[in-house]
C-alpha positions, 0 to 999 in steps of 0.5 A: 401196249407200250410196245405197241406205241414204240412200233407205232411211232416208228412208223409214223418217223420212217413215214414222215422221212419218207415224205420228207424226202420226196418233198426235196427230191420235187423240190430239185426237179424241174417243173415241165408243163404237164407235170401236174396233170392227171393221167387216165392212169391216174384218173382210173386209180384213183377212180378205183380207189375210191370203189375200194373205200367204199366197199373197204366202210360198208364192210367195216360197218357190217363187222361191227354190227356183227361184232359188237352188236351185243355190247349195248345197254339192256333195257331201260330201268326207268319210265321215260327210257322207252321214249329215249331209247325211241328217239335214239332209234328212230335218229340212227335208222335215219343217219345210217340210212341216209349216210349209206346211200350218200357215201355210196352215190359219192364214191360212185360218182367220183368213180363213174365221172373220172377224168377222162381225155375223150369224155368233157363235162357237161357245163350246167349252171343250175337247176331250181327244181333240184336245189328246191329238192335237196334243200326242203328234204333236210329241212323236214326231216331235221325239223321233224327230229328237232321238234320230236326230240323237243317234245320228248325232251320237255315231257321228261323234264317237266316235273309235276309237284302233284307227283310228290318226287322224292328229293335227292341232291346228287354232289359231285367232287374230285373223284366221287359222289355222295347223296343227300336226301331230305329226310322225314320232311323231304325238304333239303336244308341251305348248302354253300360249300363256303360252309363246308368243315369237318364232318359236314362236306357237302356244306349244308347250314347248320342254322337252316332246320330243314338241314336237321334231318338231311341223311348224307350217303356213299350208297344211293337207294331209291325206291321203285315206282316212285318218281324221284328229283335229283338236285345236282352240284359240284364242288370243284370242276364240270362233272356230268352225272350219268346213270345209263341204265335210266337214260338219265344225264345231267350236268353238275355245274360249279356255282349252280343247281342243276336237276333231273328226275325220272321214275325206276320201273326195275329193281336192282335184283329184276335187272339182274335176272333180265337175259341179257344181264345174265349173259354179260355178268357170266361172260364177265365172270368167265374173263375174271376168272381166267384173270384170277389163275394168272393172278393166282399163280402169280401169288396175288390176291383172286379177282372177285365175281362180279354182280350187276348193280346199277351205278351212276358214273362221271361222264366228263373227263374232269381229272386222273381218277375220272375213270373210278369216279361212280356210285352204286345205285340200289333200287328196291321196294319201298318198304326196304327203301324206307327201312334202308333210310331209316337206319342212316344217321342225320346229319344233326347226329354226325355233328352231335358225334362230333362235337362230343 
């Protein structure tokens, strides 16, 4: 890679001399009259330029497709997923459909209305009709986008106490993650990081006694079929926590509570058994193991085999470590979850365990 970028550099100085020497080669030329009008020469190449780019994008596009097509995400582990994974739809098919044949009506214009010295343009002042056209078509079709994506936007977020969500706080710091569930009462106690010290990092008050119970975790279990309210702070910087496998985003601001809730439809271990996973975890195996020979004949420590988890990640660049900054995510049945919680210790006996 860093050969890579040595190359690379090297071209860009070798170009940028280049240019800087036809910039003082001008520079010593005298102007004559003609010397900034364009030619039919110049007129065609460029005419023909332009047909090549746009044949050069259409094709890059279409390789694309036919490369990376398959990279990605599954389907939706969560409830809402389906009408986020819609709206993405239904927006791409649009942008795309719109951007093809507005680039190629650009290019083809610019190629079949080159300058030429027999033809002269047309003056044309303006046409109501046609403004009228080209200007209500966006409207309707960005105000139809805006309000669906409003609509869907609020259902997703409107959480209905009837529901009985599960309450999680998710607590972001340079450079991991850590959960906090409420406990047998479902109720997260008073935090301030002001209060942070010694066992108790994510500063939850002592003195508050829905804090009591609060169970503080590296791993993050939720059950399925149970709608679940994540609470969302940051200690440091802007994190964003991103679990793409639920279609869920939100930021972690500093100095405020943040939220966002969804439904888990698929455990972890139906996820893994869906096709598609199947297929990406094999192909990922494939290129560890080939990773492992090298390493192995290397002397050095095997790569292990990768199993599929759901995980939940940074998606603000906030740091060195951003890359490594996630969590796994367990989403099991209810009984296991409930057996799960049961055996993490609350944050009463961490501080009784301290002080002993």
């Amino acid at each position: 890679m860093t050969a890579f970028l040595v190359v690379i550099v090297i071209i860009l100085f070798g170009i940028s001399v280049w240019q800087m020497s036809r910039i003082f080669k001008l520079a010593q030329t005298k102007p004559t009259l003609n010397s900034e009008i364009a030619t039919d020469k110049d007129n065609n190449t460029h005419g023909y330029l332009m047909m090549g780019f746009l044949a050069f994008i259409y094709f890059l596009t279409i390789v694309s497709f036919w490369l990376w097509g398959d990279v990605l995400l599954p389907e939706s582990g969560s409830e809402h997923g389906s009408k986020i994974d819609t709206l993405m739809l239904i927006t791409m098919i649009l942008i795309f459909f719109v951007g093809i044949i507005t680039q190629g009506v650009l290019h083809y214009f610019a190629f079949i209305y080159r300058g030429n010295k027999v033809k002269r343009a047309t003056f044309y002042a303006d046409n109501d009709k046609l403004e009228f056209i080209w200007t209500i078509i966006p409207v309707i079709t960005l105000a139809g986008l805006i309000i669906y994506g409003l609509f869907t936007w609020t259902d997703i977020m409107n959480v209905d106490k009837d529901d009985d969500p599960l309450i999680v706080e998710l607590y972001a710091q340079q450079f991991n993650w850590k959960a906090r569930y409420g406990g047998n009462d479902n109720t997260l106690g008073d935090a301030n990081v002001r209060l942070i010290q010694g066992i108790n990092q994510l500063g939850v008050d002592p003195a508050d006694p829905n804090g009591q119970d609060d169970k503080i975790v590296t791993e993050l279990h939720l059950p399925v079929g149970r709608k679940v309210l994540f609470k969302m702070r940051s200690q440091d910087v802007l994190h964003s926590a991103y679990m793409p496998h639920f279609r869920a985003q939100m930021n972690c601001v500093p100095g405020m509570v943040t939220q966002f809730a969804f439904t888990p439809t698929v455990t972890s271990e139906e996820m893994r058994q869906n096709d598609y996973i199947v297929e990406k975890v094999a192909n990922i195996n494939n290129i560890r193991s080939e990773k492992s020979k090298a390493l192995t004949a290397a002397r050095e420590e095997a790569l292990e085999p990768y199993e599929f988890d759901y995980v939940l990640i940074c998606n603000k660049i906030c740091g060195i470590s951003h890359y490594n900054m996630q969590m796994k995510i367990i989403v099991e049945s209810e009984e296991d979850y409930k057996a799960w919680l049961a055996k993490q210790p609350s944050l009463a006996e961490q501080l009784s365990n301290e002080n002993k």
